[in-house]
C-alpha positions in Angstrom: 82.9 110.2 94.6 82.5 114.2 94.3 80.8 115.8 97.3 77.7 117.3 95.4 77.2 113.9 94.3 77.7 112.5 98.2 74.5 115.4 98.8 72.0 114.1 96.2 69.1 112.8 98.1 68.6 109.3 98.5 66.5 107.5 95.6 64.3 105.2 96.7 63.6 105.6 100.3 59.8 106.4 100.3 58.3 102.6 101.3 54.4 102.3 100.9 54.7 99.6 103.8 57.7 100.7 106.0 57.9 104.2 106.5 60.9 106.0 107.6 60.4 110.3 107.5 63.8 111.0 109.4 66.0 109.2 107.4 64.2 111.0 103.9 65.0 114.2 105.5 68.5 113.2 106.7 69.7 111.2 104.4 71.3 114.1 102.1 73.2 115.2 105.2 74.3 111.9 106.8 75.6 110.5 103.0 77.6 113.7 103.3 79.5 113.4 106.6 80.0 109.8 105.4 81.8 110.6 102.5 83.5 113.4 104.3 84.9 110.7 106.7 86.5 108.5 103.4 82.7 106.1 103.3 82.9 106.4 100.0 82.3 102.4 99.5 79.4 102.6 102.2 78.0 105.4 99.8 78.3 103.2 97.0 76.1 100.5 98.6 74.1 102.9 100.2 72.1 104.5 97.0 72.0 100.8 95.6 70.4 99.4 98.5 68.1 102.9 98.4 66.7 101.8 95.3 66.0 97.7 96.8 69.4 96.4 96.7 68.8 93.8 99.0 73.0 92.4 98.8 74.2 96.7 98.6 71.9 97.0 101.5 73.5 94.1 103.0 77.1 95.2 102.2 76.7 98.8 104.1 75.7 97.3 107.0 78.7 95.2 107.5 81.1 98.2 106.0 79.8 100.2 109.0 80.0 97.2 111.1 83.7 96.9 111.0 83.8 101.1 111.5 82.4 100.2 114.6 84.6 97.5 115.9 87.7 99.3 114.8 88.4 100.2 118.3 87.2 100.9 121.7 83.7 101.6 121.5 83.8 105.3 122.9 86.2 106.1 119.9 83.4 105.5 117.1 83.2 108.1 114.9 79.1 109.6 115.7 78.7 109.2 111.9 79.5 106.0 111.8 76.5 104.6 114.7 74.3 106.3 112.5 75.0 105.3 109.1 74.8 101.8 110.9 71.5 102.6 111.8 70.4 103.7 108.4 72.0 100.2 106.7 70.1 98.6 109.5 66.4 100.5 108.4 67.5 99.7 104.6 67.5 96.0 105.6 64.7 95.8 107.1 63.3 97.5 104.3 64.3 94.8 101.9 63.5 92.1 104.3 59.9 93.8 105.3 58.7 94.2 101.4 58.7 90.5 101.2 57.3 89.3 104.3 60.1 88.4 106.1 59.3 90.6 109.4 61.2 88.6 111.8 64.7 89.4 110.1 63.2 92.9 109.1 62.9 93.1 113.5 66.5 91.8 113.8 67.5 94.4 111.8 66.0 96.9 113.1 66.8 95.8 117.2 70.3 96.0 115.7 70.3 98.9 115.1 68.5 100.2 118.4 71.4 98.2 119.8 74.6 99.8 118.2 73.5 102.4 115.9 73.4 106.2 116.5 70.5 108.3 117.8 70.0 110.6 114.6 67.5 108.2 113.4 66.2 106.3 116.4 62.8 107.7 115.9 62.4 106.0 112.5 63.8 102.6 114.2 61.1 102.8 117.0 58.0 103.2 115.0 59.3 100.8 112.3 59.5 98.4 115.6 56.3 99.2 116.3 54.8 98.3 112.8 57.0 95.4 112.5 56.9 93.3 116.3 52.8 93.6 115.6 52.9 91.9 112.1 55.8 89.4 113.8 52.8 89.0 116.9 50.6 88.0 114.9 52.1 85.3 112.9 52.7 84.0 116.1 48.9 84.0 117.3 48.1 82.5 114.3 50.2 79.8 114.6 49.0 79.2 118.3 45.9 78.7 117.3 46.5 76.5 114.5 48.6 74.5 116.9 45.4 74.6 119.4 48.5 75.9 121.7 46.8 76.9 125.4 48.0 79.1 127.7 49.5 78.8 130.8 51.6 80.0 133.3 55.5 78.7 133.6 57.4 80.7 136.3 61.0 81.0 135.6 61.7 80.7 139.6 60.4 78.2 141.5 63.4 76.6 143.5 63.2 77.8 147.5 66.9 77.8 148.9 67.3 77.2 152.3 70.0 78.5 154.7 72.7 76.1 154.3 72.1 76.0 150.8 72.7 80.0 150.6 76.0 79.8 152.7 77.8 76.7 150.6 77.4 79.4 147.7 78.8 82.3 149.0 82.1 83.8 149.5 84.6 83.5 152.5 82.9 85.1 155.6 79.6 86.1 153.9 77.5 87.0 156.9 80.3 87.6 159.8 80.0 91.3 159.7 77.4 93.3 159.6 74.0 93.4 157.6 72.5 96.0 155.3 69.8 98.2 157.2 66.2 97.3 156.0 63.3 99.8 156.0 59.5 99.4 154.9 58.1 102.1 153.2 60.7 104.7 153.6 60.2 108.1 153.2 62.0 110.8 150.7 63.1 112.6 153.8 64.1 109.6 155.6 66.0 108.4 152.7 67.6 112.1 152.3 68.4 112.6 156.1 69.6 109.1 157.0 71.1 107.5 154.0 71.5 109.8 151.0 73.2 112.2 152.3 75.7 109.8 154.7 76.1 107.9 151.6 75.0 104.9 153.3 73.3 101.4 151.9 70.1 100.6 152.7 67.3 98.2 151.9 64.0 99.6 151.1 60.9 96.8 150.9 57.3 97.4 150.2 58.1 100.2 147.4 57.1 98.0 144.6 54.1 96.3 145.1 52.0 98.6 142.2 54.9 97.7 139.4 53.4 95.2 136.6 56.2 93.6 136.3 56.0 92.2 140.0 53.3 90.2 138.8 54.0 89.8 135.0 57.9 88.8 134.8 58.0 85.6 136.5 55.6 83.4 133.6 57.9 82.7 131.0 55.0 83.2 128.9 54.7 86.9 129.0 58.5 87.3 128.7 58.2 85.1 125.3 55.1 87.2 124.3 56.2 90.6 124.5 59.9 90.2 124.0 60.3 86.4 122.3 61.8 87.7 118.9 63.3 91.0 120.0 67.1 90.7 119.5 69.1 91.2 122.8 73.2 91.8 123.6 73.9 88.8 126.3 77.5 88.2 127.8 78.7 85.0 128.4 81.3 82.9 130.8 81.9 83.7 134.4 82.5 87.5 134.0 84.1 90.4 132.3 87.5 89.9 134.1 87.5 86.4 132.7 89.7 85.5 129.3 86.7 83.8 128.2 84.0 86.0 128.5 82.3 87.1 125.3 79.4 88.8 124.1 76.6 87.5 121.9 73.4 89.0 120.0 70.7 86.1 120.3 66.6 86.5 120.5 65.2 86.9 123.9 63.6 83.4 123.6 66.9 82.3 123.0 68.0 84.0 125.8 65.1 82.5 128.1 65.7 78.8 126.7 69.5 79.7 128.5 68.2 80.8 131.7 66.4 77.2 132.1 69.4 75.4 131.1 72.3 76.9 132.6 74.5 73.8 132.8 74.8 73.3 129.0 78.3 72.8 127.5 77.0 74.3 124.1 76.8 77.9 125.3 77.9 79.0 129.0 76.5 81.1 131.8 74.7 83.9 130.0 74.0 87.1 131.3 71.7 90.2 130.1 73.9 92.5 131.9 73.9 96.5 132.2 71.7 96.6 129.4 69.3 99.4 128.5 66.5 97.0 127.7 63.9 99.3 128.5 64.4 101.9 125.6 64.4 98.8 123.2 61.6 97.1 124.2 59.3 99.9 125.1 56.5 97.0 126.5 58.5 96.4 129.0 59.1 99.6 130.1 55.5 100.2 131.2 56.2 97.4 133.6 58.1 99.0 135.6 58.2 103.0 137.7 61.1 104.9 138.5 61.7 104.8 142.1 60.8 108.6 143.6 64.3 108.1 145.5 65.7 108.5 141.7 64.9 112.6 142.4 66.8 112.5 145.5 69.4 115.5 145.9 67.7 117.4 142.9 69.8 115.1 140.2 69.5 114.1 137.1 68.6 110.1 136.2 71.1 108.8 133.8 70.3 105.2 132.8 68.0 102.7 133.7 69.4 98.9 132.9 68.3 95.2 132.9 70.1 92.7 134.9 68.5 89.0 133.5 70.3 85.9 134.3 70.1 82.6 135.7 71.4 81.6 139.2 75.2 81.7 139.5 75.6 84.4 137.4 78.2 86.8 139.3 79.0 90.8 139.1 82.6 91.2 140.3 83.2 93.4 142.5 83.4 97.0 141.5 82.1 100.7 141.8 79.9 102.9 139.9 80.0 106.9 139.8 76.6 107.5 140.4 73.7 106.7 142.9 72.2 103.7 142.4 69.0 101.8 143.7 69.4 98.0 142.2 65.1 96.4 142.3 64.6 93.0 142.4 61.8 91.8 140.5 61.7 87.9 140.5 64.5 85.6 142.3 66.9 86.9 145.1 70.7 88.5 145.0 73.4 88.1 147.3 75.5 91.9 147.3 78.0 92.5 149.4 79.4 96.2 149.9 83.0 98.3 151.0 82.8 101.6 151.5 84.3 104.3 148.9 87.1 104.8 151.5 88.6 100.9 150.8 89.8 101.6 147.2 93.4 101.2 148.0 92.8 98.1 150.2 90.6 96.6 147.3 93.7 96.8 144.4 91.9 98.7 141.6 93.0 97.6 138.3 95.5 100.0 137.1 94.5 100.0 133.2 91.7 102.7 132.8 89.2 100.6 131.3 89.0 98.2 134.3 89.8 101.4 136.5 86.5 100.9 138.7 87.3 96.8 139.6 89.1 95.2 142.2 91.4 92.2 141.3 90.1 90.4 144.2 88.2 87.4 143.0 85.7 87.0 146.3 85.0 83.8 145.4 88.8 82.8 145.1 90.8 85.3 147.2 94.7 84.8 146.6 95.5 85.8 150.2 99.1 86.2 149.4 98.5 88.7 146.3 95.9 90.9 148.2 96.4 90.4 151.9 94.7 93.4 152.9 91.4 92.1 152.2 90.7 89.3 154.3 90.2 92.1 157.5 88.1 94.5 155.3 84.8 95.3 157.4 82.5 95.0 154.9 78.2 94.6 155.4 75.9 92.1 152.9 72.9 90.9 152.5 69.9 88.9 150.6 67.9 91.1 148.2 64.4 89.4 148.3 61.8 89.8 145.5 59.9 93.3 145.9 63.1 94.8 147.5 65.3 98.0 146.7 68.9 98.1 147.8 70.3 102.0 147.8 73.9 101.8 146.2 76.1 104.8 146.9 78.9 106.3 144.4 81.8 104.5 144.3 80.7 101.9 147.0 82.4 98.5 146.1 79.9 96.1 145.6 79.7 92.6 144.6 76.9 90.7 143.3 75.7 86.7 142.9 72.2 86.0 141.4 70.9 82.7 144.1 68.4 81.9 141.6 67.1 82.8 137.9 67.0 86.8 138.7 65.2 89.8 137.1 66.8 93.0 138.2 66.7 97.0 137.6 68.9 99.7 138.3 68.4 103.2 137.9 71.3 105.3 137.9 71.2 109.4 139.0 73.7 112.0 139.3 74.1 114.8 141.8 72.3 117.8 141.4 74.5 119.9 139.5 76.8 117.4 138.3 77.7 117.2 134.6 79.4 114.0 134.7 78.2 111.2 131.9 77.2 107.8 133.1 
């Protein structure tokens, strides 16, 4: 395929129902840096599914699929995100124009997920259009089901003492315990712990967020998020041959949570996930913590941690400050300080670069025997609590129940680091 023909603009791409203005304007340039790249085949598919090729449109998307899973993630091509994301809007297209709005949201929530950010605009407000018509159909079978509504918390279960210990690793509690504060202020935070780069946990911070009183009835989650696609890993953790990742529905996802045991599918875990620039709803639940500003920084992400009780976080460090907020169920976390790397056997292979090869729960005393004497501090991270993570503190963490967690990441002021 010539390049003036790679330039033509799209036919086709005008919907009356599903309307999509950046990818009109782009789509001249974007077919061009395809084709550029050797997408001639995606091209092909491309103008076909323009024009309501429902099997061309179909075809793109898994052509830029594999471009994406060709090798580690941070080596994709930009182009290629984004001509995902416009296979992904040309689906939902063909899906939307006949009524079928729950693949047409799949579609598009896969492309929020993996695709590129040229035309994220488009994929939001076609969200927007599509999760209400998907809403409705679900209202209207409620009430043709005579469906009522009621409240089913996902936590319930109180854990005593005892309990607690039998679950955690070897001498959880025999040091000392992270700090608690009520309340504390910016320049308490800044003088005291900030700038000593020391944990502590702030309580009675999050009392105004919705989401403390919205996120434990099932029925909300289901509601708001019930047919919005999610990325979930499953099996013990990511250090584990058997870990995998999965894309399911977030009812899916909550039908997990309630039935952790089962053979069928594994611990799943919504982990490090930015589910709050997919699911906008959501993110009105919830406030960035003033601490976030701290040091004149800049925030970097803000992430979801959603899983059932058992669900483990290996021990590791991140680059940037961190306040984790517990929002329904409690956490066990257990922190080294930045100065323990060597002591903590880092992984050697870059990718893995920021975990130890200590398995808490399972410590091989005679691979790593400098970690039994570690001084370490822990503690319980009750509902309505903040724990202050610094950079490159080691940190473990064990959900004690079904959990609902936040972070928000922030860099130093000044810093150019990525997260």
């Amino acid at each position: 395929m010539s390049s003036t023909t790679a330039a033509c603009p799209m036919p086709g791409l005008e919907s009356p129902d599903l309307h999509t203005p950046t990818l009109d304007r782009e789509s001249a340039g974007l077919i061009q840096s395809i084709s550029e790249h050797g997408g001639y085949a995606y091209v092909r598919m491309a103008f076909l599914a323009a024009a309501g090729d429902f099997r061309a449109a179909e075809a793109a998307r898994e052509m830029a699929w594999e471009q994406l899973h060709s090798g580690p993630w941070h080596s994709v091509l930009p182009v290629w995100r984004d001509a995902y994301s416009m296979a992904c809007l040309l689906v939902a297209k063909c899906h939307y124009r006949i009524g079928e709005f729950k693949e047409a949201l799949r579609s598009l929530d896969l492309g929020l997920i993996m695709g590129g950010m040229l035309l994220r605009k488009d994929l939001d407000s076609a969200v927007e259009k599509v999760s209400g018509k998907v809403r409705n159909i679900g209202v209207s079978e409620d009430c043709c089901g005579g469906l009522e509504k009621h409240e089913h918390p996902l936590v319930r279960q109180q854990l005593n003492n005892a309990e607690v210990l039998q679950l955690l690793p070897f001498k959880s509690f025999s040091s000392k315990t992270v700090m608690k504060k009520s309340a504390l202020s910016l320049e308490k935070f800044l003088k005291d712990y900030y700038l000593s780069r020391s944990p502590i946990i702030i309580s009675d911070c999050m009392d105004h967020w919705p989401a403390k009183a919205k996120w434990n009835n099932k029925d909300y989650l289901k509601r708001v998020a019930g047919d919005r696609t999610i990325p979930v890993e499953v099996g013990k953790n990511y250090l584990c041959a058997e870990w995998k990742q999965e894309l399911i529905t977030f009812s899916e996802f909550l039908q997990r949570i309630e039935s952790p045991g089962c053979l069928s599918w594994g611990p799943t875990y919504l982990a490090q996930h930015p589910l709050f620039d997919q699911i906008t709803e959501l993110r009105k639940d919830i406030c960035i913590p003033d601490y976030c500003f701290t040091g004149g920084g800049e925030l970097r992400s803000v992430n979801a941690w959603f899983g059932p009780a058992g669900t483990v976080t290996p021990l590791h460090h991140d680059p940037h400050h961190n306040i984790l907020a517990q929002v329904v169920g409690k956490k066990y976390i257990r922190l080294y300080s930045a100065s323990f790397s060597e002591e903590l056997y880092p992984y050697t292979e870059t990718l893995l670069s920021n975990s130890s090869q200590v398995d808490l729960d399972d410590i091989d005393e005679m691979k790593f025997p400098k970690v039994q004497d570690l001084e370490f501090v822990d503690c319980i991270l009750e509902e309505g609590e903040m724990l202050y993570i610094p950079p490159r503190w080691w940190h473990y963490v064990r959900s004690l129940t079904t959990s609902l967690s936040v972070s928000f990441w922030w860099s130093e002021g000044g810093s150019s680091c990525a997260s």
